[in-house]
N, C-alpha and C positions, 0 to 999 in steps of 0.2 A: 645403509639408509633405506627404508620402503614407503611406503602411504600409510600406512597404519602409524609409525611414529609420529610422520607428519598431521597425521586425525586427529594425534593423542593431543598435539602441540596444540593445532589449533583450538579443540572443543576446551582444551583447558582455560585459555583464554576468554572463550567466550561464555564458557559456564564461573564466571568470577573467581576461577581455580579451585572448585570444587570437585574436586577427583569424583567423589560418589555420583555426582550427575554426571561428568564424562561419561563414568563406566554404563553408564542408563544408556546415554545418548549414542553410545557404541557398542551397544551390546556384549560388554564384556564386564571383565572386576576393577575393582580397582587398583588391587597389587599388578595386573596386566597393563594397567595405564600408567603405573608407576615406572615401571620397571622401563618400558616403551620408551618414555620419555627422558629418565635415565641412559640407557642406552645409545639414543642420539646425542646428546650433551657429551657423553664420551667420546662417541664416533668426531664429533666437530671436536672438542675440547676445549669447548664454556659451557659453561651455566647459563640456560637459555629462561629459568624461572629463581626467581630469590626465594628463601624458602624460614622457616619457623619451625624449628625441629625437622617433620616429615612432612608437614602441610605446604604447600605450595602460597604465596603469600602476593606474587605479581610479579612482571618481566624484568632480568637485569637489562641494563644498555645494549648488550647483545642481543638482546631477545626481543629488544624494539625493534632491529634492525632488521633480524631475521624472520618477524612473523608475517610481514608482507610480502617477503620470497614465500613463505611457504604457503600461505592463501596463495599465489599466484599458480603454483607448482600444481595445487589441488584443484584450482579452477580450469587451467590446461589438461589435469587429465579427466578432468569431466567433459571438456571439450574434444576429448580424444573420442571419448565413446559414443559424444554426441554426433559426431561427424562419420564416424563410421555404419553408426544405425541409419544416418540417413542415406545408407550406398543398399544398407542390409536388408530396412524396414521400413523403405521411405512413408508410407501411408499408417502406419501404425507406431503406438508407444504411449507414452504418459504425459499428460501437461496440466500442468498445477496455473491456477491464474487464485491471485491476491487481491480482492478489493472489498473497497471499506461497504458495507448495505446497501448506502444509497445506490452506487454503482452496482453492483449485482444486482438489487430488485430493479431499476429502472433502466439503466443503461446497456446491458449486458446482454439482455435476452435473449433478443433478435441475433445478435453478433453468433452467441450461444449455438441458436437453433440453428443458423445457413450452415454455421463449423462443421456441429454433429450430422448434417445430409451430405457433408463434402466430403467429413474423413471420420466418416464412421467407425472406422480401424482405432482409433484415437480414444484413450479415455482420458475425458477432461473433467477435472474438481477442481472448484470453486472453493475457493475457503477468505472466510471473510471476517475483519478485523480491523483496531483503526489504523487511521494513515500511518502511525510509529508501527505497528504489529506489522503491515503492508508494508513496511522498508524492512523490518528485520525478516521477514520472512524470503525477503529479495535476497540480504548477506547472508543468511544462512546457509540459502540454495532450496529452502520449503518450496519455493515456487519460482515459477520462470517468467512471468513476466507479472505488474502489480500496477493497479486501476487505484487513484485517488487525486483528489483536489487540493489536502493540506500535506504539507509536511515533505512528500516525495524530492522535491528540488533540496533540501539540507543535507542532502548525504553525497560525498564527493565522492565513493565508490558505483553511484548509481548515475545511469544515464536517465535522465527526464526528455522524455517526448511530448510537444504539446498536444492534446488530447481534440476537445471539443469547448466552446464558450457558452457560459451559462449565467442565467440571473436567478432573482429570488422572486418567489409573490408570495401574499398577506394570502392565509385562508381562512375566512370568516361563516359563523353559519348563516345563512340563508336569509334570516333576519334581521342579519346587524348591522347596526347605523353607518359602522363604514362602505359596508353596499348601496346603502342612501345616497349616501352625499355625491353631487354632481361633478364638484374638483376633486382633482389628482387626490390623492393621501399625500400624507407630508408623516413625517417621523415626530414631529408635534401631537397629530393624529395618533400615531400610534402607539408614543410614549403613555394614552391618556386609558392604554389596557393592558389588563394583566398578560406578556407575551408567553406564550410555547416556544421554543425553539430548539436547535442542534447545541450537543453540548458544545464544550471548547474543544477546537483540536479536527471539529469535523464538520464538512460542509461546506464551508465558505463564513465558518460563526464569527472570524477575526473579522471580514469585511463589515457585517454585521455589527459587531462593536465598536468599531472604528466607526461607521457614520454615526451612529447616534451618539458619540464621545465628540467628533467634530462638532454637536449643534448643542453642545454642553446637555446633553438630558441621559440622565439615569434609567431607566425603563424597568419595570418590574417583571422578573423572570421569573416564573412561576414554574416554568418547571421545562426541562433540560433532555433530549432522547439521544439517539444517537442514530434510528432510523424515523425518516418523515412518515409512514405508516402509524407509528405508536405516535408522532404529535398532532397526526390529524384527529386520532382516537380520541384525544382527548378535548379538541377544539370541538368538539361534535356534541360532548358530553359539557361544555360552556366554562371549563376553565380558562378561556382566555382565548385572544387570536393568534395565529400561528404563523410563521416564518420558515417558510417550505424552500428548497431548491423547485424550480418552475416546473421539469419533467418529473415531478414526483404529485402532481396533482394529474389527475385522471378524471374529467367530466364524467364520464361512464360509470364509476366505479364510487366516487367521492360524491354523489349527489346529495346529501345534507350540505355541503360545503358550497360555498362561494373563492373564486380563488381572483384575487387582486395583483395587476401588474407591479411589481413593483421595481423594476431596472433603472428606475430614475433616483431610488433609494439608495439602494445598496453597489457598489463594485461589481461590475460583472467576475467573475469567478471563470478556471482553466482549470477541467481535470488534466492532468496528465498520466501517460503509460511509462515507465520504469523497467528498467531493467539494468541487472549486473552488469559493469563496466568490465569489456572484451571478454564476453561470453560467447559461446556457439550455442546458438539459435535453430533448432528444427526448423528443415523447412515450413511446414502447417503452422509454427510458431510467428512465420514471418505473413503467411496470410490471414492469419487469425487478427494482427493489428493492422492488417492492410484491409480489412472487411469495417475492423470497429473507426480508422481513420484512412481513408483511402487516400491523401497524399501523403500516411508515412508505406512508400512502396519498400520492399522488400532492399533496392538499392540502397534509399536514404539511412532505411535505419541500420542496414552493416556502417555504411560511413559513419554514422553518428559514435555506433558499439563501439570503433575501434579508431576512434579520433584522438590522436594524442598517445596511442601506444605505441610502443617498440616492434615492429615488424622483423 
């Protein structure tokens, strides 16, 4: 038995047993991933995938059992190497972070910049995607730790940390009647324009449909982004008012714009930080979330990572 059988097991499964992308994703052939995977099925002796001629078709009953042994087997010896660089190379290495736009353009930056003045040694990429892309990129291993508001808490292999609380406000341009008027806005008000918003899936948009479905009103979505950047763009050029996360409006920068509270409207909203269940963490990894949320310290979040495993 080695790690490369176990690679082959895994990537098979998560490439919908498509041998040809295996062999992409491991840089090798396919006959090599075949054979790999054969080979351990011998070495055990079962059949860890059902099969259609020579095409791999999905897991027997064995292979449900044993691909969570071998995810774990793979995850430990990532933790092997992880833990040893931090004796070898503690101030330098690689650290991938996963978050959805919003998060990277607004949230992130500042966290970004102190990082790179602290561990300059460190190369850090950003790669950004939506909140489902931001969980897969966590199982796969793309990245080590993942910044989002939807979706993060659905996955039981992932730890969710609560992040930061946020609302929404209206951003209207400069002229428009709902900058007028003297009362609150009311979702009555708002139902009565064509709205901008986040698509599905990103942002806080479920919040967002949720209250205006509470007060029975349809509202007219005219058109759907998935970074608040491109829906101000548009709010500016008078298709409609817009429906921003609140740190994503910038007096400075947004000057056409008017931006309206609106936390009486909508659900306040939790991004939270993510990461792989009983992973090993770089040290720089544990200050990097202890700079972007200073009471998750470096103690709380090992507790968290490894709550509920087998020591």
């Amino acid at each position: 038995m080695n790690f490369q059988q176990l690679r082959s097991v895994r990537e098979a499964a998560r490439h919908n047993y498509n041998l040809t992308e295996v062999a992409t994703a491991l840089f090798t052939s396919q006959p090599a991933i075949s054979r790999q995977i054969r080979e351990l099925e011998e070495e055990l002796g079962i059949e860890i995938f059902t099969r259609a001629g020579k095409r791999l078709t999905g897991l027997t009953a064995p292979g449900q059992t044993l691909l969570p042994i071998v995810e774990r087997l793979l995850l430990e010896a990532g933790n092997l190497k992880n833990a040893s660089r931090d004796f070898k190379e503690k101030d330098s290495g690689v650290f991938f972070v996963a978050a959805t736009h919003s998060q990277a353009r607004y949230a992130l930056p500042a966290v970004v910049r102190d990082f790179r003045q602290i561990y300059p040694g460190v190369s850090l990429h950003l790669r950004q995607g939506s909140p489902q892309q931001v969980a897969d990129m966590l199982l796969t291993g793309a990245a080590d730790i993942g910044v989002a508001t939807e979706a993060l808490a659905d996955y039981a292999q992932l730890v969710t940390l609560p992040g930061y609380r946020w609302s929404h406000s209206v951003v209207v341009p400069l002229d428009h009647p709902l900058r007028q008027q003297s009362q609150p806005v009311s979702l009555q008000d708002l139902a009565a324009y064509p709205i901008i918003t986040y698509e599905h899936g990103y942002t806080g948009r479920a919040h967002i449909d949720e209250a205006f479905s509470r007060e029975g009103l349809a509202p007219e979505i005219v058109l759907t982004a998935m970074d608040a950047d491109v829906i101000k763009t548009y709010v500016e050029l008078g298709m409609g008012i817009g429906i921003v996360a609140s740190i994503a409006f910038d007096p400075e920068r947004d000057r056409l714009l008017h931006a309206i509270d609106a936390r009486h409207l909508f659900e306040v909203n939790l991004t939270r930080i993510a990461l792989r269940r009983g992973i090993w963490l770089r040290d720089y990894v544990y200050r990097f979330i202890e700079s972007f949320v200073p009471t998750l310290t470096p103690e709380v979040v090992h507790q968290k990572l490894h709550e509920g495993l087998e020591r």
